[in-house]
N, C-alpha and C positions, 0 to 999 in steps of 0.2 A: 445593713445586711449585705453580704458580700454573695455575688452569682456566683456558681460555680458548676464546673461539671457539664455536664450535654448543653445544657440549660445556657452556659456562660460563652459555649462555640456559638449557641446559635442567637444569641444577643450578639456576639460578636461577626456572624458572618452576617446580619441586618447593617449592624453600622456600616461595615465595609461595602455589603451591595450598595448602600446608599451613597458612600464618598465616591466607589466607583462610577456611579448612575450618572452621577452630579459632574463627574471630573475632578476631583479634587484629590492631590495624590496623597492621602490619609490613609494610615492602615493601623489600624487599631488590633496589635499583636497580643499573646496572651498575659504578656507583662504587664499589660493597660488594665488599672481597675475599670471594670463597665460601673456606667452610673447605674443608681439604683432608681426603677420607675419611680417617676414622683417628682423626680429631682434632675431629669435627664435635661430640661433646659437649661435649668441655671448649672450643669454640667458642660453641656455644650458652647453654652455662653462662655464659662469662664476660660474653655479651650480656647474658643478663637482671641479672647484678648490677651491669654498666658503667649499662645501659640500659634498663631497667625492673623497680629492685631494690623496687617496689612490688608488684608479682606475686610477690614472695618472704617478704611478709608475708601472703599466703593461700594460698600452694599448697610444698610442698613442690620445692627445686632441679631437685632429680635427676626425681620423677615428671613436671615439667614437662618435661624437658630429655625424657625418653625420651617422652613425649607427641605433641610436637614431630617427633621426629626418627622415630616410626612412621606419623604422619599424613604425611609426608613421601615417607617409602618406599612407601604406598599408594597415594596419589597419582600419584606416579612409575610404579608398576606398573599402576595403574589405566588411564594415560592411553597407555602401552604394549601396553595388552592391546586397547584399544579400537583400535591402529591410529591415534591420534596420536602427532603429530609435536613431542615437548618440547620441541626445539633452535627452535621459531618462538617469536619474542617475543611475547607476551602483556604486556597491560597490565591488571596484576591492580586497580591503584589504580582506574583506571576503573570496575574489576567493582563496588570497595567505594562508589562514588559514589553512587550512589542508598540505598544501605544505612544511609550516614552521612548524608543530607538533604544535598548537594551537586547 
């Protein structure tokens, strides 16, 4: 089952609070299929060994994967408790611009 729609910004702007949170300069644009709950570790997982199996020579798979995926879910609930709105696009790359000398 493929996300889509309001629904698939705001799966999307969770990932990205979370790569942003973490430091990680990830951005998960709208080209990016989102994993489908269920599956979102071994998702994640396969990212970092397809896509930065460099992170994999300093931190352990799994502690990463579930790092990830709890920054994620805090985020998510964080930005729900305040009363925002997830499903509005956010341009997380932007946020990181100044961060990285851009």
């Amino acid at each position: 089952m493929t996300i889509t729609g309001s629904a698939a910004t705001a799966q999307r702007n969770a990932w990205n609070a979370a790569f942003h949170e973490l430091g990680l300069p990830w951005f998960w644009d709208t080209g990016c299929e989102l994993p489908d709950c269920g599956a979102e570790h071994a998702c994640v997982r396969d990212y970092l060994v397809s896509h930065q199996p460099h992170l994999l020579t300093v931190y352990d798979a799994d502690f990463l994967v579930a790092a990830i995926l709890a920054t994620k879910e805090r985020c998510e609930a964080q930005c729900l408790a305040a009363g925002g709105d997830l499903a509005v696009a956010m341009d997380w790359r932007e946020l990181r611009q100044p961060q990285i000398g851009i």
